[in-house]
N, C-alpha and C positions, 0 to 999 in steps of 0.2 A: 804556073799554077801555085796558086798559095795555100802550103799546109806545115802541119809542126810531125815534129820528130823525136825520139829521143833515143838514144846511143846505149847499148850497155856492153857494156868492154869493159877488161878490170887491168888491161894493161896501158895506162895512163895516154903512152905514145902513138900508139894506134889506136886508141879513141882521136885524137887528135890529128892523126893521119886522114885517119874516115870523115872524120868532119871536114875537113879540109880539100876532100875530093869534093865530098858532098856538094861546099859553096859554090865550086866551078861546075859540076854536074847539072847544078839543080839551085840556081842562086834563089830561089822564093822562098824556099824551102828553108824552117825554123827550127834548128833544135833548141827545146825548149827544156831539157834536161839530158843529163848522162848520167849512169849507174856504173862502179865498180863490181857489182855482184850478183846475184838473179836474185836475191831479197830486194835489194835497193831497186832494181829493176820493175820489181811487180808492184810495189809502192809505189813507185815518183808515176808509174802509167795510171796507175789507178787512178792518184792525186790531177795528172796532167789531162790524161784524153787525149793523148797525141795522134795521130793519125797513121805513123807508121813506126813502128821499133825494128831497130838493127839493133839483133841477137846476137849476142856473142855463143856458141854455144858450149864451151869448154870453159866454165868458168869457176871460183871458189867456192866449196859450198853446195848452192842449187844449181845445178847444169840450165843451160839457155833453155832447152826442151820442158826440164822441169819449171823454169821460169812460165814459159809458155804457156804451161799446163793449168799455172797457179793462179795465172791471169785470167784465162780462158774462163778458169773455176768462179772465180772472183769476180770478173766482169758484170757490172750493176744492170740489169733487166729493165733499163731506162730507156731503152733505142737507141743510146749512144751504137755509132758503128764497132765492133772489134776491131782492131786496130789493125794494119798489115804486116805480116810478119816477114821480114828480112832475116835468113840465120846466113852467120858470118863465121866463118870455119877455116882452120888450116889443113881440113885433112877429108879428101875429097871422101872416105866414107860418108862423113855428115850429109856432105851435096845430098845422096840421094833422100834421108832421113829428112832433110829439109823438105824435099816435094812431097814424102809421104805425111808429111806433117801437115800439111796445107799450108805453108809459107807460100805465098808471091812469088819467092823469089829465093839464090842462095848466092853470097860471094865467098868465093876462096882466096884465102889469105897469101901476098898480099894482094889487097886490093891493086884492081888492073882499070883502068880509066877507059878504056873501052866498056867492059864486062858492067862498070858501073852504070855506066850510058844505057846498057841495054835496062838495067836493073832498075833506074827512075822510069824510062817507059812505062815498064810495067804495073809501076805502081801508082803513076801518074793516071796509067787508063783506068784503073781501078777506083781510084779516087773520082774520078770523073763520071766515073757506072753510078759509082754511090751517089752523086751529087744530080745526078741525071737519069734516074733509071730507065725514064720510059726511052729515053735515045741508044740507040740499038748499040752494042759496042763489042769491041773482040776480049775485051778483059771478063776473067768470070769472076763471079762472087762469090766468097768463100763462106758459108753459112757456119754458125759458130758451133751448131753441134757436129757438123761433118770434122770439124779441126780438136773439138774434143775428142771426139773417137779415135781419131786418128796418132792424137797424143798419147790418149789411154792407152792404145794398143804399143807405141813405141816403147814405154813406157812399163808394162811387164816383164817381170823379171822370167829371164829366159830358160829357169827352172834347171842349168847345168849346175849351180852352185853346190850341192850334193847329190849323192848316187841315193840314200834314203832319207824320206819324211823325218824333219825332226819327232824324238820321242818322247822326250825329256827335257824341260827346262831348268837349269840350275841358275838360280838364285841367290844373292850373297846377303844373308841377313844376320847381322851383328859378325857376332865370330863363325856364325855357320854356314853352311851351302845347305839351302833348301830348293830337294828334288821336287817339280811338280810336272806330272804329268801332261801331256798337251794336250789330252782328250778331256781335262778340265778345263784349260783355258775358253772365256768366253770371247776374252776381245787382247789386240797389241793395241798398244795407242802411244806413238812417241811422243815425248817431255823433256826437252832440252839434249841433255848429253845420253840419257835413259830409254829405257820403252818400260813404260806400265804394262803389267801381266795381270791378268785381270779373269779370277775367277770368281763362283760363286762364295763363296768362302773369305778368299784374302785378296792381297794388291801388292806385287812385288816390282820391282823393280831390276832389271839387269843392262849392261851395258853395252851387250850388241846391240849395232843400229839395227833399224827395222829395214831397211835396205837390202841387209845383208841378211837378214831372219828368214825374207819375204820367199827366196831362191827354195827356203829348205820348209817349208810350208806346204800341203796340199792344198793346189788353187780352188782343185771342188769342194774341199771343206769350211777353207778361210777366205775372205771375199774383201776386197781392197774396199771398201768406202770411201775411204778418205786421203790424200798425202797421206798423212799421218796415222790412220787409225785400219787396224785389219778385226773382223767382225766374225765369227763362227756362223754360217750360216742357219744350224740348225738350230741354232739358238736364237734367231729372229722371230718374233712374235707379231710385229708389226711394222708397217713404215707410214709413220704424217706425213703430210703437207701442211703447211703453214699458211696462212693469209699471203705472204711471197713466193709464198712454190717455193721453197727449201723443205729438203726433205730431213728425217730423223727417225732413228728407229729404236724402239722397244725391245730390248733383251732380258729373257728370260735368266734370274740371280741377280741382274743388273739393275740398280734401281733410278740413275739418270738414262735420259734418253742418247742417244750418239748420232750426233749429224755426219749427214752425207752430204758431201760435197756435188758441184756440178758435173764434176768430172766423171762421177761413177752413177751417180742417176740414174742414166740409161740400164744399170743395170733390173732397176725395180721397175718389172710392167705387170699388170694384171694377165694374167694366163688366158 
């Protein structure tokens, strides 16, 4: 069966390893790019449309999963199929994280020439569902909002990072620390190396990641939207739809609106 591929691994040699099995596994089979990093990764698939990605999931930066998530998010509303997700792991915790993710499929590091053998099967039959649907087949199809959920929910931060709610946000402005309260902020939204704080009032800047914020946050107060952007719930006033189905919301002090990603969507249904 003839289809494309692409790799993302950020350790050069087992990229090259895995490709390598691949040709003997699966000689039709095109990689049509490789990534060192889950940024490069969500790009070149976007750019590509390849048919199936082997995830590395431990990698610089974006983790494979967050890769995943980003793609998932991203993925153009065009019919293009979502691609099949292979996560590629040394450490057999991920295996399960992989099926709860809606991957295909998971290899453990190193790759095992058997274990691959089974792993093209499967993504072969799937390929062949998609190509064929009305012909009856043992592969299931993985629907791209069952594999966002699935992310999303991996994906929450597991809330042990502090024993209390942050209270206090400290600030570094000029020579000072400015204390702001969290029951002012309206929205986090990370900015390169920063996260924007975002009240009605001001816009500050500090240099915890938002990663590491997210742990010490009330989830029922503060509500993920976005990778990047976490939103005070009670301070939503509305959510658009756009001519494409993206959505964006209206916050009260706030005067642009803040997109929601695909990934957290599902959060806004009518009651």
């Amino acid at each position: 069966m003839n289809a494309t591929a692409l790799i993302a691994e950020d350790e050069p040699l087992l990229a090259a390893a895995l490709q390598a099995e691949l040709a003997r596994a699966w000689p039709d089979l095109r990689i049509i790019a490789t990534a060192g990093h889950g940024a490069a990764a969500v790009e070149q698939a976007l750019a590509q449309r390849p048919d199936v990605v082997f995830m590395d999931i431990r990698m610089p930066g974006m983790s494979g999963l967050e890769a995943a998530a980003e793609l998932a998010d991203e993925w153009p509303a065009d019919g293009a199929p979502f691609p099949a997700l292979v996560f590629v792991t040394a450490y057999d915790q991920y295996a399960v994280q992989a099926f709860e993710a809606q991957a295909v499929d998971y290899l453990l590091k190193p790759v095992q020439a058997d274990r691959l053998a089974r792993t093209v099967q499967r993504v072969q039959a799937l390929l062949a569902q998609r190509a064929a649907p009305a012909t009856p087949s043992t592969a299931v199809e993985v629907p791209l909002d069952a594999t966002l959920e699935k992310l999303r929910a991996l994906l929450a931060p597991s809330g042990t990072a502090a024993v209390e709610p942050l209270r206090v946000i400290q600030a570094g402005v000029g020579q000072q620390i400015r204390l702001v309260p969290v029951d002012e902020v309206l929205c986090f939204e990370a900015a390169d190396k920063y996260v924007r704080v975002l009240t009605g009032e001001a816009e500050l800047l500090i240099r915890t990641p938002l990663k590491d914020l997210l742990p010490q946050l009330d989830a029922s107060v503060f509500w993920q939207v976005h990778r990047g952007t976490v939103v005070r719930a009670t301070a939503i006033r509305s959510v658009h739809r756009d001519e494409a189905g993206k959505l964006s919301l209206e916050v009260r002090g706030l005067k642009e609106r803040i997109p929601v990603s695909r990934l957290y969507a599902g959060r806004f249904k009518a009651m």
